[in-house]
Backbone and ligand atoms as CSV (ligand in chain L), in Angstrom:
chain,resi,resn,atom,element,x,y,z
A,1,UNK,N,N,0.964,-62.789,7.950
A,1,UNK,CA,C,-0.463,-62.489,7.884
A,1,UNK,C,C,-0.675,-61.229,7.032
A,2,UNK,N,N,-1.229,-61.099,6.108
A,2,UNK,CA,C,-1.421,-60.448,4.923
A,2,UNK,C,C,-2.420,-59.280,5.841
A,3,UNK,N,N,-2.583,-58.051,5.723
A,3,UNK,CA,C,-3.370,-56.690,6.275
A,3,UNK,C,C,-4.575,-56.907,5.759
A,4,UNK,N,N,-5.443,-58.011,4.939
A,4,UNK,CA,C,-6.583,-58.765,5.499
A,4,UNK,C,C,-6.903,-59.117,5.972
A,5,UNK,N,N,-6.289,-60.224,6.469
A,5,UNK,CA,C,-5.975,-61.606,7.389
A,5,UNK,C,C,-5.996,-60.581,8.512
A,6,UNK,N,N,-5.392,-59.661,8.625
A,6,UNK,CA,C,-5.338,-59.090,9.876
A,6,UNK,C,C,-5.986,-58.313,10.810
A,7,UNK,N,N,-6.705,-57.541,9.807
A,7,UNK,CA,C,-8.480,-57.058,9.763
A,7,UNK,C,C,-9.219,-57.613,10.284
A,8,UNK,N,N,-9.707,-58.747,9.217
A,8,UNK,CA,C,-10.448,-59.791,9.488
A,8,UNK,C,C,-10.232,-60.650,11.034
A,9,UNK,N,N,-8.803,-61.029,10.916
A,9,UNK,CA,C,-8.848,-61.185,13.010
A,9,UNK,C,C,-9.629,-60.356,14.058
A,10,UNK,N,N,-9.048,-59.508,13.541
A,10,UNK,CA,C,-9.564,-58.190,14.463
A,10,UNK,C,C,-10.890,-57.960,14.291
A,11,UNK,N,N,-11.395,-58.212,13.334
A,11,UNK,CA,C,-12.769,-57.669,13.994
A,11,UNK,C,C,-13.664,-59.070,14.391
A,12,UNK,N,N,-13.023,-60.547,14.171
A,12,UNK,CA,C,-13.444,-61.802,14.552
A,12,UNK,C,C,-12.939,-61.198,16.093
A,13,UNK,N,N,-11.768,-61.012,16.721
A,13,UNK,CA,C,-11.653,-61.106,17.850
A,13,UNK,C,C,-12.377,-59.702,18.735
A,14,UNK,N,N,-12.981,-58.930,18.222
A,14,UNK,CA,C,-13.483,-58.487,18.566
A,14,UNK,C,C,-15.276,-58.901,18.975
A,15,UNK,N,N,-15.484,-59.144,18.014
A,15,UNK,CA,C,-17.225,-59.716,18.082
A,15,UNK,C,C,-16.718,-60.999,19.001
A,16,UNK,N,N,-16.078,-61.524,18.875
A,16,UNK,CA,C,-15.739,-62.541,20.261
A,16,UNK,C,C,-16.093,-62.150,21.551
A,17,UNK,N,N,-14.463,-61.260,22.006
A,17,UNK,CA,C,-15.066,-60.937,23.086
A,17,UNK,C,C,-15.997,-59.821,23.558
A,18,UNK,N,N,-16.904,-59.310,22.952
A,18,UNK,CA,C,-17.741,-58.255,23.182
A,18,UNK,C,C,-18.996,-59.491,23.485
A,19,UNK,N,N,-19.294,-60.920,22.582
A,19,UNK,CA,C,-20.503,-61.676,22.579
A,19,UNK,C,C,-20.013,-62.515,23.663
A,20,UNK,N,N,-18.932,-63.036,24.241
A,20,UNK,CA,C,-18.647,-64.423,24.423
A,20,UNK,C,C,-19.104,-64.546,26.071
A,21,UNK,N,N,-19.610,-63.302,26.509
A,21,UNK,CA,C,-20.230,-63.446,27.934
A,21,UNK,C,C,-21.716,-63.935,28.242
A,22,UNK,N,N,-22.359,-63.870,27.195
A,22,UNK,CA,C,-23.958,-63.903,26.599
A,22,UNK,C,C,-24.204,-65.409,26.405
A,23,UNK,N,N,-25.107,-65.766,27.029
A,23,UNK,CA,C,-25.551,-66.898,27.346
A,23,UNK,C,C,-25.558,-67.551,25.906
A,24,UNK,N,N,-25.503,-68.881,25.458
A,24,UNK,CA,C,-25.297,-69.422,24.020
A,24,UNK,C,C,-24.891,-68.141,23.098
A,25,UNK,N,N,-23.902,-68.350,23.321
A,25,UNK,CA,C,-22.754,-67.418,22.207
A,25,UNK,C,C,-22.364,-67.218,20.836
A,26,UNK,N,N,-22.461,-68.604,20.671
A,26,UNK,CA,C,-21.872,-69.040,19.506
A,26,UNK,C,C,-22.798,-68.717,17.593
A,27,UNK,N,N,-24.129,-69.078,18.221
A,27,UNK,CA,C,-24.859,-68.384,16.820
A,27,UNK,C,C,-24.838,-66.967,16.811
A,28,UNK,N,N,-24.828,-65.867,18.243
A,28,UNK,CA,C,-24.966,-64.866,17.961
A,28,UNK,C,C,-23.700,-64.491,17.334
A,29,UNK,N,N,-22.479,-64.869,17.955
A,29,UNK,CA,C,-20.966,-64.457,17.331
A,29,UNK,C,C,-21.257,-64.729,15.928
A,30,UNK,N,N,-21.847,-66.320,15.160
A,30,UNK,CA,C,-21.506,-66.244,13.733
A,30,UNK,C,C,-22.434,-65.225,13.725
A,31,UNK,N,N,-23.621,-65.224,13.915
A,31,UNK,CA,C,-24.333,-64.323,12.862
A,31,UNK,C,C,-23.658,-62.550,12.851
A,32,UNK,N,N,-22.958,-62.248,13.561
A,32,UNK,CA,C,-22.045,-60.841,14.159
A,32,UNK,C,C,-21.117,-61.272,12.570
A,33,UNK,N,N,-20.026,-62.135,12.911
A,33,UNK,CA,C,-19.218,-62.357,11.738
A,33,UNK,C,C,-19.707,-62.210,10.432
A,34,UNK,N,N,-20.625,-63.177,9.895
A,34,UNK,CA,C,-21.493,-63.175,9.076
A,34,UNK,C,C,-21.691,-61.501,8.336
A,35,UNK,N,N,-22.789,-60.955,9.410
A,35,UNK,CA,C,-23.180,-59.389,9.115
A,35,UNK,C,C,-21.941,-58.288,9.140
A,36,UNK,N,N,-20.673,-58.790,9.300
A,36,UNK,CA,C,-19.558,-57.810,8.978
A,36,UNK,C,C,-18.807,-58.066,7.866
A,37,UNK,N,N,-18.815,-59.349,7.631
A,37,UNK,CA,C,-17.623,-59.734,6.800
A,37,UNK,C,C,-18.200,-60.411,5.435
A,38,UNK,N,N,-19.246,-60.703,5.629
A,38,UNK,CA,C,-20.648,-61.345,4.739
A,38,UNK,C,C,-20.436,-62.854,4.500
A,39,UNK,N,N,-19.715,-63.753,5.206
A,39,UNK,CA,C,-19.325,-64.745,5.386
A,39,UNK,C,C,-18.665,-65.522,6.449
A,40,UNK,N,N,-18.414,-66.760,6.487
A,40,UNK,CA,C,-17.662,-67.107,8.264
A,40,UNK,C,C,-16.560,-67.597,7.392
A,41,UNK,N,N,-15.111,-67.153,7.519
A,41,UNK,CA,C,-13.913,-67.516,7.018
A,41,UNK,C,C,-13.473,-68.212,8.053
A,42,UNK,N,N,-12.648,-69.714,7.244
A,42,UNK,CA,C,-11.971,-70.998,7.796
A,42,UNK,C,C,-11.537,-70.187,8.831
A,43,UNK,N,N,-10.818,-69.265,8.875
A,43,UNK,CA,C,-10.215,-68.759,10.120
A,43,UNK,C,C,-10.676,-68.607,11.105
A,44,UNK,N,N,-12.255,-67.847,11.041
A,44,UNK,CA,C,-13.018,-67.539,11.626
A,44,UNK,C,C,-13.230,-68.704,12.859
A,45,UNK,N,N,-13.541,-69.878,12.437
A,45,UNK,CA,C,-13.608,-71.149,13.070
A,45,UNK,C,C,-12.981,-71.473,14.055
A,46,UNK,N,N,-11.618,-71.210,13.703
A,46,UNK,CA,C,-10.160,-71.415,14.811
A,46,UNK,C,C,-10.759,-70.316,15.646
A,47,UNK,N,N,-10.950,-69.129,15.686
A,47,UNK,CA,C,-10.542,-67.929,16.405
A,47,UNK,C,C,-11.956,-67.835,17.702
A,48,UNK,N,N,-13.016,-68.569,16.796
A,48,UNK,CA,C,-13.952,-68.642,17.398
A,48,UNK,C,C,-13.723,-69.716,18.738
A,49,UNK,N,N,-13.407,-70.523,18.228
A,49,UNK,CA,C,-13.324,-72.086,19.107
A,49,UNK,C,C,-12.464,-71.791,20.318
A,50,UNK,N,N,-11.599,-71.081,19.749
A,50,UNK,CA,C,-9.736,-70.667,20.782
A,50,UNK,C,C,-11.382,-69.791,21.531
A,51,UNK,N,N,-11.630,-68.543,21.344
A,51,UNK,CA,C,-12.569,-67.788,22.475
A,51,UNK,C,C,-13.802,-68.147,23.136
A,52,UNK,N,N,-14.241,-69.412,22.836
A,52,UNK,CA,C,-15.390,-69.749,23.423
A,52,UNK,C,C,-14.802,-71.396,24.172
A,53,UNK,N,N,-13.636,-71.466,24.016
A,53,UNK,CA,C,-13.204,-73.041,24.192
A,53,UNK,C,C,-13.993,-74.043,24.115
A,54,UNK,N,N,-14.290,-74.344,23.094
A,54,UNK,CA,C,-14.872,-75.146,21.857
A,54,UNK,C,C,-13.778,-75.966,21.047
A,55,UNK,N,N,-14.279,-76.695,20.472
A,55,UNK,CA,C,-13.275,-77.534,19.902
A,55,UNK,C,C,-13.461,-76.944,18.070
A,56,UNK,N,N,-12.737,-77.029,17.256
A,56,UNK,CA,C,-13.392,-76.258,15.673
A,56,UNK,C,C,-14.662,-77.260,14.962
A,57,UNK,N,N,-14.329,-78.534,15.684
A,57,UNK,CA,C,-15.231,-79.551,15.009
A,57,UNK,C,C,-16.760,-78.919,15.246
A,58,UNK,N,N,-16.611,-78.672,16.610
A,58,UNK,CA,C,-18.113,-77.902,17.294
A,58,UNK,C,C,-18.881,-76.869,16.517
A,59,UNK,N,N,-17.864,-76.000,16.428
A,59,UNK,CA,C,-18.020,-74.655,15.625
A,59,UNK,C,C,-18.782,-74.720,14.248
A,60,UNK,N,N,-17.369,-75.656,13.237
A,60,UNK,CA,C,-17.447,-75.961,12.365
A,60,UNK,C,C,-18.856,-77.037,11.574
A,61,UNK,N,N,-19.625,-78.097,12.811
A,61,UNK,CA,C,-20.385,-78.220,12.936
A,61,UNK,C,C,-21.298,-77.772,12.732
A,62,UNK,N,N,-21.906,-76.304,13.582
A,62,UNK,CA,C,-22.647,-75.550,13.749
A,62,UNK,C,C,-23.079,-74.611,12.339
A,63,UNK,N,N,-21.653,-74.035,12.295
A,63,UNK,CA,C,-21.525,-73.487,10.571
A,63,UNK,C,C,-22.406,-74.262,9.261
A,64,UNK,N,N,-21.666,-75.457,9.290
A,64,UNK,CA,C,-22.583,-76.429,8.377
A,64,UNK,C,C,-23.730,-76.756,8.554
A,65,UNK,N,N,-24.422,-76.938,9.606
A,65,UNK,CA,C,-25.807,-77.244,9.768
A,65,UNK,C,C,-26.569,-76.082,9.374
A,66,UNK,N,N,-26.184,-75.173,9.504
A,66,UNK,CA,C,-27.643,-74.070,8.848
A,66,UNK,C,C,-26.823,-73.015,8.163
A,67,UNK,N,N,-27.895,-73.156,7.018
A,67,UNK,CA,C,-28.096,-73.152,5.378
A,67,UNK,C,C,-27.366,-71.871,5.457
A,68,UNK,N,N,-27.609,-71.119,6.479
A,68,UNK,CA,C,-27.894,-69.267,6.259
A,68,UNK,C,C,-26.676,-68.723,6.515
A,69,UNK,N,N,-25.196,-69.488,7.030
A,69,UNK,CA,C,-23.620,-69.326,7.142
A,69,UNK,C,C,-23.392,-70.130,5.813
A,70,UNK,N,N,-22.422,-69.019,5.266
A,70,UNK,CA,C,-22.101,-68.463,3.958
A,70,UNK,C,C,-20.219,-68.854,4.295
A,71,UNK,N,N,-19.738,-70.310,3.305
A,71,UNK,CA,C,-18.606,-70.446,3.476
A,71,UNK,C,C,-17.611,-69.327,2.482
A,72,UNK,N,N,-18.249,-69.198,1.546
A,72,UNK,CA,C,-17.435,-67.999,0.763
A,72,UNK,C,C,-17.754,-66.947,0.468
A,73,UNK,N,N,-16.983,-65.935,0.281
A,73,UNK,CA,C,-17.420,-64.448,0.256
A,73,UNK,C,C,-18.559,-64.372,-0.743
A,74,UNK,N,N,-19.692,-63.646,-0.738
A,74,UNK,CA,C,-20.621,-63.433,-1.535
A,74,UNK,C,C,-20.100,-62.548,-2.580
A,75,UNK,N,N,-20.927,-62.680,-3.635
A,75,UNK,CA,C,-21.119,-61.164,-4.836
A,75,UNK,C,C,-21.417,-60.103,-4.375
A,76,UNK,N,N,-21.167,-59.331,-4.841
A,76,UNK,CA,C,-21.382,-57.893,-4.816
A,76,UNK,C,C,-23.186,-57.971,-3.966
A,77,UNK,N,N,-23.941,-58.515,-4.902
A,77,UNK,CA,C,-25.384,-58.371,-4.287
A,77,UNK,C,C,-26.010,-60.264,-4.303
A,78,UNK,N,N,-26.828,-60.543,-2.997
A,78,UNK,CA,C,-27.126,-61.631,-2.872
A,78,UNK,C,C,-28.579,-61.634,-2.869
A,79,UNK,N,N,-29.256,-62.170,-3.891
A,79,UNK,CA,C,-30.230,-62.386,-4.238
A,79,UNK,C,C,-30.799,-63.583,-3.560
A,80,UNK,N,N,-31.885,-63.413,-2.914
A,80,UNK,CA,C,-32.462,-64.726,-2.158
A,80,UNK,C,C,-34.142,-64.807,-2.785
A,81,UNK,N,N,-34.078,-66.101,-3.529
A,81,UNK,CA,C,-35.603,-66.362,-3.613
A,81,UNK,C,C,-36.066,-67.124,-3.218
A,82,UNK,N,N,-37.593,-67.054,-2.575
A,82,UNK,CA,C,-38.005,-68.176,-1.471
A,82,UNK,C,C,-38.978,-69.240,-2.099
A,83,UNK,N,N,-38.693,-70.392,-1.628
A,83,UNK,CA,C,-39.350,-71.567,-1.676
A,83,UNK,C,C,-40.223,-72.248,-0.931
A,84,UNK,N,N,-40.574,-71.403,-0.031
A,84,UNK,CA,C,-41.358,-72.070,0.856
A,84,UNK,C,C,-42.358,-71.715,0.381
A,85,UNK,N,N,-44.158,-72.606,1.297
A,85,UNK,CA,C,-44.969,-73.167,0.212
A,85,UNK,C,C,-45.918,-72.153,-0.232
A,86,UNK,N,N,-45.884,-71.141,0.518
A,86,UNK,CA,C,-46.896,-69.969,-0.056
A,86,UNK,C,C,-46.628,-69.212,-1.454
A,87,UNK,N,N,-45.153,-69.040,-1.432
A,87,UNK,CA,C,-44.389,-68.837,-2.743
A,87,UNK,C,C,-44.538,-70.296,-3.592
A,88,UNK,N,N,-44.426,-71.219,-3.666
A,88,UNK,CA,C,-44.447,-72.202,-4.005
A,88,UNK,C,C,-45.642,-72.331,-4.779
A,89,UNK,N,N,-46.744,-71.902,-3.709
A,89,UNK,CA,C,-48.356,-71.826,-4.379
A,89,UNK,C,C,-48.430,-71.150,-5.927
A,90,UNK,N,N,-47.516,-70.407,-5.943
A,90,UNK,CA,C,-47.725,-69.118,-6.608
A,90,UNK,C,C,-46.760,-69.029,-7.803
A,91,UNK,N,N,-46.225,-70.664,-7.418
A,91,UNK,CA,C,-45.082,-70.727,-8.855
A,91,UNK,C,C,-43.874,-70.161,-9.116
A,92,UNK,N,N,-43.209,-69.983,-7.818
A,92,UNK,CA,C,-41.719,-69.594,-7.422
A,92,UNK,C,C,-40.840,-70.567,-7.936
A,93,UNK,N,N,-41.080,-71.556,-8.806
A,93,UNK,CA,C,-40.241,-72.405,-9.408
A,93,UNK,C,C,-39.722,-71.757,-10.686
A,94,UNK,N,N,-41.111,-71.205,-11.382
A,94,UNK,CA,C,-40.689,-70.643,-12.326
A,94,UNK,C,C,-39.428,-69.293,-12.182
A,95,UNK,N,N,-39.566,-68.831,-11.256
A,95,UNK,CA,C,-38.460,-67.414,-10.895
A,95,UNK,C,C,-37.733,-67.857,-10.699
A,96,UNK,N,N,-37.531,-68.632,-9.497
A,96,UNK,CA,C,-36.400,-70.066,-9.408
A,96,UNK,C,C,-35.267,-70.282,-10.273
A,97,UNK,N,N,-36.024,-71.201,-11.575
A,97,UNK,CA,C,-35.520,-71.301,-12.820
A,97,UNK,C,C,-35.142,-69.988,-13.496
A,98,UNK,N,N,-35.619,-69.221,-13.829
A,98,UNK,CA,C,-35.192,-68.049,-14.449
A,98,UNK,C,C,-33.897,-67.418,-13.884
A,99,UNK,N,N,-34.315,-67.480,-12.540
A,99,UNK,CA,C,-32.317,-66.862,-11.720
A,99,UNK,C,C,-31.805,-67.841,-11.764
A,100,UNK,N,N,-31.706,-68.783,-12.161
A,100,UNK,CA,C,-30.397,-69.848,-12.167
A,100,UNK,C,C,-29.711,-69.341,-13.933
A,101,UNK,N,N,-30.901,-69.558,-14.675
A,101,UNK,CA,C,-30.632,-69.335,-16.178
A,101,UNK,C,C,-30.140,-68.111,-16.341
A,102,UNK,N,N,-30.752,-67.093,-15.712
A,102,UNK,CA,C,-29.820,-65.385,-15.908
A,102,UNK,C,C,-28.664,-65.453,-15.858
A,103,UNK,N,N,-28.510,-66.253,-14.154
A,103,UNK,CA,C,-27.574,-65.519,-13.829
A,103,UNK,C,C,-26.243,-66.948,-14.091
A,104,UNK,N,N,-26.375,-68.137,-15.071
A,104,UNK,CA,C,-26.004,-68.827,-14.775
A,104,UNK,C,C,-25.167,-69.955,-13.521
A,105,UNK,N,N,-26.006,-69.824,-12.627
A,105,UNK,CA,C,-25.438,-70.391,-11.290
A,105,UNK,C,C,-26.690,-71.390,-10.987
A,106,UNK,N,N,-26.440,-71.789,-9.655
A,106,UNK,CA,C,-27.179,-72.801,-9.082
A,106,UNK,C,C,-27.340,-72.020,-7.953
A,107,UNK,N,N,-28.426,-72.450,-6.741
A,107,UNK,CA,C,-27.926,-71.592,-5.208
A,107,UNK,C,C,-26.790,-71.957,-4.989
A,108,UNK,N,N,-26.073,-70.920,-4.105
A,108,UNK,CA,C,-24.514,-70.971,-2.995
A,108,UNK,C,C,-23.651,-70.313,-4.191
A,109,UNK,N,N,-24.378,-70.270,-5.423
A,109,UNK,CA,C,-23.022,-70.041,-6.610
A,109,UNK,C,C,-22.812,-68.255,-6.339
A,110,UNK,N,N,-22.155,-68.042,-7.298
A,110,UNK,CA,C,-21.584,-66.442,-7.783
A,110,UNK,C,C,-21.845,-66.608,-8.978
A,111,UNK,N,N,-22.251,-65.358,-9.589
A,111,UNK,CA,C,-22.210,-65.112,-11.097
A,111,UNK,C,C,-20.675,-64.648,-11.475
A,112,UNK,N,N,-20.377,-64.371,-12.735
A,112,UNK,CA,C,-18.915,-64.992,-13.250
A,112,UNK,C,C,-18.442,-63.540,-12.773
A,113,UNK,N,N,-19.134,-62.627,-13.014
A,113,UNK,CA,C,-18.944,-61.372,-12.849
A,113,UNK,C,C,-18.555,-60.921,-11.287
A,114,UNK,N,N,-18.991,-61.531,-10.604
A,114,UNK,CA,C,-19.226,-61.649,-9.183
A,114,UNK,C,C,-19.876,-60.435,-8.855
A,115,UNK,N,N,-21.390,-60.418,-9.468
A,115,UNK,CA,C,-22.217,-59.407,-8.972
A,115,UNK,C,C,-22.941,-59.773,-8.006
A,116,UNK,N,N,-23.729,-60.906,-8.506
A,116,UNK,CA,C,-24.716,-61.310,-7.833
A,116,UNK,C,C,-24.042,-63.383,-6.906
A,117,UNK,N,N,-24.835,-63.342,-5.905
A,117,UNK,CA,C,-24.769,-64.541,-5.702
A,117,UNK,C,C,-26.319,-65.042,-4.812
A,118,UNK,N,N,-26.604,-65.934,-5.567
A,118,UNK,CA,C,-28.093,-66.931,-5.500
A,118,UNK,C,C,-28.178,-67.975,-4.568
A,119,UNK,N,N,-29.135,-67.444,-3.686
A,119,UNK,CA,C,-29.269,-68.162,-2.140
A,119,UNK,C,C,-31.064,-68.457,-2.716
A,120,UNK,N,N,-31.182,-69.427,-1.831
A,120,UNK,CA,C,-33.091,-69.970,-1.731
A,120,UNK,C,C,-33.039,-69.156,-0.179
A,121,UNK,N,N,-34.327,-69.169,-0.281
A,121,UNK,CA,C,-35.099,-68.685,1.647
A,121,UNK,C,C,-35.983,-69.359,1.848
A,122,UNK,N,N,-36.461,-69.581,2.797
A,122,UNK,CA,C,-37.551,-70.083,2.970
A,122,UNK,C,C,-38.389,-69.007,4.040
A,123,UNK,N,N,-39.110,-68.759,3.121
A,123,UNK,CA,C,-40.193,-67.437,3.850
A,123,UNK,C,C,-39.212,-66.159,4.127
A,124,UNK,N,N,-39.639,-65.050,2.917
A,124,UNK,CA,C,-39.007,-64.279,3.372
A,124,UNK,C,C,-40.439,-62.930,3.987
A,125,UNK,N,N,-41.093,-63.490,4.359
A,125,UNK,CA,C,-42.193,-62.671,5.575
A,125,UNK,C,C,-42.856,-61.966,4.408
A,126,UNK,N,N,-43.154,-62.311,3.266
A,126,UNK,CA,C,-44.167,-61.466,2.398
A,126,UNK,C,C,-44.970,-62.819,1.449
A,127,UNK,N,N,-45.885,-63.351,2.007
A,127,UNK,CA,C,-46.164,-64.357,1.720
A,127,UNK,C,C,-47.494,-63.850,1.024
A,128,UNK,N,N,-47.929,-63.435,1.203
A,128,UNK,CA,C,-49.708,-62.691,0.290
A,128,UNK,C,C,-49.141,-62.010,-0.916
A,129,UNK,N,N,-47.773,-61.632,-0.834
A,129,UNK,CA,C,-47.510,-61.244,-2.263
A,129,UNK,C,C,-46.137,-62.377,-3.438
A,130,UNK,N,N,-46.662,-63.424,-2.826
A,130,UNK,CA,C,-45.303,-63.887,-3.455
A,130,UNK,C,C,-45.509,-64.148,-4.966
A,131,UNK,N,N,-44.721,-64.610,-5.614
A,131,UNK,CA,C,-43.226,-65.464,-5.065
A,131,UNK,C,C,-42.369,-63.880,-4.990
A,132,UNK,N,N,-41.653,-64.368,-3.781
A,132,UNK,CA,C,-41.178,-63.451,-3.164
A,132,UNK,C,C,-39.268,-63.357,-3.664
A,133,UNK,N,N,-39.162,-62.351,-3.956
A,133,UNK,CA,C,-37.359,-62.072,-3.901
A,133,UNK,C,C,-36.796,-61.373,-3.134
A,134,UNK,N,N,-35.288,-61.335,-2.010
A,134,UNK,CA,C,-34.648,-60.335,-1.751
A,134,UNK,C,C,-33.609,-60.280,-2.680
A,135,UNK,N,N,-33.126,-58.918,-2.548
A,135,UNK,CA,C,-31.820,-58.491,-3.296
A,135,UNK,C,C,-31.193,-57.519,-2.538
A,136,UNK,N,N,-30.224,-57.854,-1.653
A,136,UNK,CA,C,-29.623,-57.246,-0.365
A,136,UNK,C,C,-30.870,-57.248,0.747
A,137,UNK,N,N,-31.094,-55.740,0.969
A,137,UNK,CA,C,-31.928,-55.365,2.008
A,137,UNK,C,C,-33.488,-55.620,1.764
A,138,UNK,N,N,-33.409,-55.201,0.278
A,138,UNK,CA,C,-34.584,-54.972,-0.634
A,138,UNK,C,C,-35.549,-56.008,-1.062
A,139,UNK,N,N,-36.642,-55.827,-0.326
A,139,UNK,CA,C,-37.238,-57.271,-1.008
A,139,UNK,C,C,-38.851,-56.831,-2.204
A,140,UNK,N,N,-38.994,-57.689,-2.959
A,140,UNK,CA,C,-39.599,-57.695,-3.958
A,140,UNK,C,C,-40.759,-58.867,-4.118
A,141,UNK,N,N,-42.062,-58.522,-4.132
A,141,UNK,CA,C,-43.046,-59.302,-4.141
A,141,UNK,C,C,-43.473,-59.295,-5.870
A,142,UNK,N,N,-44.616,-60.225,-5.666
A,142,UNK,CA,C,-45.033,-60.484,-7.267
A,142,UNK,C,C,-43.803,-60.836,-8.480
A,143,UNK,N,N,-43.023,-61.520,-8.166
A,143,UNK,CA,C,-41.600,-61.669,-9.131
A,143,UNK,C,C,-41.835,-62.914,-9.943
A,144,UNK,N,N,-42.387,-62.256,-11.005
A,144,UNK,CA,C,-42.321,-63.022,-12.207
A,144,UNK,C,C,-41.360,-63.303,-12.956
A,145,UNK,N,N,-40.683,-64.321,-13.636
A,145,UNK,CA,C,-39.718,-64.486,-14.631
A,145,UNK,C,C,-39.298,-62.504,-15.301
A,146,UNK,N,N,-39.900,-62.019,-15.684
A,146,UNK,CA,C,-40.086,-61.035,-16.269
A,146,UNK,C,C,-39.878,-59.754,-15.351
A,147,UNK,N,N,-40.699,-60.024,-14.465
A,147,UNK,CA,C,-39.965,-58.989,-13.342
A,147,UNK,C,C,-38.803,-58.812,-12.699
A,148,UNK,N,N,-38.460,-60.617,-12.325
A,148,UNK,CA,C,-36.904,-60.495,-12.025
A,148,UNK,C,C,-35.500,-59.504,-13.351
A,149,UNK,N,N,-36.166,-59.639,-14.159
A,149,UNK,CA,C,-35.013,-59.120,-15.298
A,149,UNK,C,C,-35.243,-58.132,-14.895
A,150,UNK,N,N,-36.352,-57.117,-14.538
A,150,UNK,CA,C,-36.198,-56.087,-14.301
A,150,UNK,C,C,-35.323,-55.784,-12.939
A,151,UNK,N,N,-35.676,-56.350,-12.170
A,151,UNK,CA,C,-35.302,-56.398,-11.114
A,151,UNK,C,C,-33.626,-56.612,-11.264
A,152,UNK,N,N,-33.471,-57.808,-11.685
A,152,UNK,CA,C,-31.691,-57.890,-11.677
A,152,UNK,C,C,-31.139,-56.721,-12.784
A,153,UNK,N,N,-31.550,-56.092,-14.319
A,153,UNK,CA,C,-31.155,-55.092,-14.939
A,153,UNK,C,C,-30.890,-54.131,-13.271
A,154,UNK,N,N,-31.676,-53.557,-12.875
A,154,UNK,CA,C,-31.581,-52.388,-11.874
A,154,UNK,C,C,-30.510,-52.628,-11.221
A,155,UNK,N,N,-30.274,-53.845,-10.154
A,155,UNK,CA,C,-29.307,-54.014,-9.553
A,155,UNK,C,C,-27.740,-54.178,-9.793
A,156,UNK,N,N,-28.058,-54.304,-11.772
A,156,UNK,CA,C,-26.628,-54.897,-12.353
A,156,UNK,C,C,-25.723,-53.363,-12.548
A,157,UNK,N,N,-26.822,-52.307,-12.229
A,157,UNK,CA,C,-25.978,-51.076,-12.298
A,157,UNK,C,C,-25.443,-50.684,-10.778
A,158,UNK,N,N,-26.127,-50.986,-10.031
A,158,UNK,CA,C,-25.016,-51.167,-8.380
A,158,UNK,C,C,-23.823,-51.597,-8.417
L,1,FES,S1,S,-43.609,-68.250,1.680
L,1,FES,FE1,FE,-42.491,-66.923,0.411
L,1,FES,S2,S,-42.507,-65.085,1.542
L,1,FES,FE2,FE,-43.484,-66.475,2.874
């Protein structure tokens, strides 16, 4: 086990058993994993299943059904632009398109650089100003084709 691998146990078996007494366990543990490690690693799955005695299919299940568990490590910064319909109103297709073309990716991808990686949202709670972007913590209303460049220039120096 490589002094990643070994890390990474450790702090999976930790958010284990600190969550695994708490009534439905299992989304709060991923989302714990998730917010430490910025992803749920294959491993993760086993380690989870072994502490909640679950089977991995269960787990693994769970993982796949919603959008928002991240099978591979993200970029440096994860850009989320939303599609839902208030943004939508407002022509979030066009920004849409523009971060795929910047940054050449699709959503779930990485840029080559592995700065950025391009997630959709749906509603990211600023709906009177959309089309709406996050970029990490940071979120950004009014994001025009034109603004996003600004927006991703700024972040490409992080
Ligand atoms: S619909 Fe885009 S922020 Fe709510």
């Amino acid at each position: 086990m490589s002094e990643n691998t070994a890390q990474r146990a450790q702090i999976i078996d930790g958010i284990v058993a600190r969550l695994s007494g708490t009534p439905g366990p299992l989304l709060p543990i991923l989302h714990a994993v998730q917010d430490a490690l910025g992803y749920i690693p294959a491993d993760a799955v086993a380690r989870i299943a072994q502490g909640l005695n679950l089977s991995r299919a269960e787990v693994h299940g769970v993982v796949s059904f919603y959008h928002h568990f991240r099978h591979h490590a993200p970029g440096r910064h994860v850009v989320q632009v939303c599609r839902a319909e208030a943004c939508q109103a407002v022509q979030c297709t066009k920004t849409e398109a523009h971060a795929k073309q910047c940054l050449g990716i699709d959503y779930g991808g990485t840029s080559a650089d592995g700065r950025f990686t391009l997630e959709a949202a749906y509603c990211l709670g600023n709906c009177a100003a959309g089309p709406s972007v996050m970029v990490g913590e940071k979120l950004y209303g009014r994001v025009t084709p034109e603004r996003l460049d600004q927006v991703l220039a700024d972040w490409s120096q992080r």
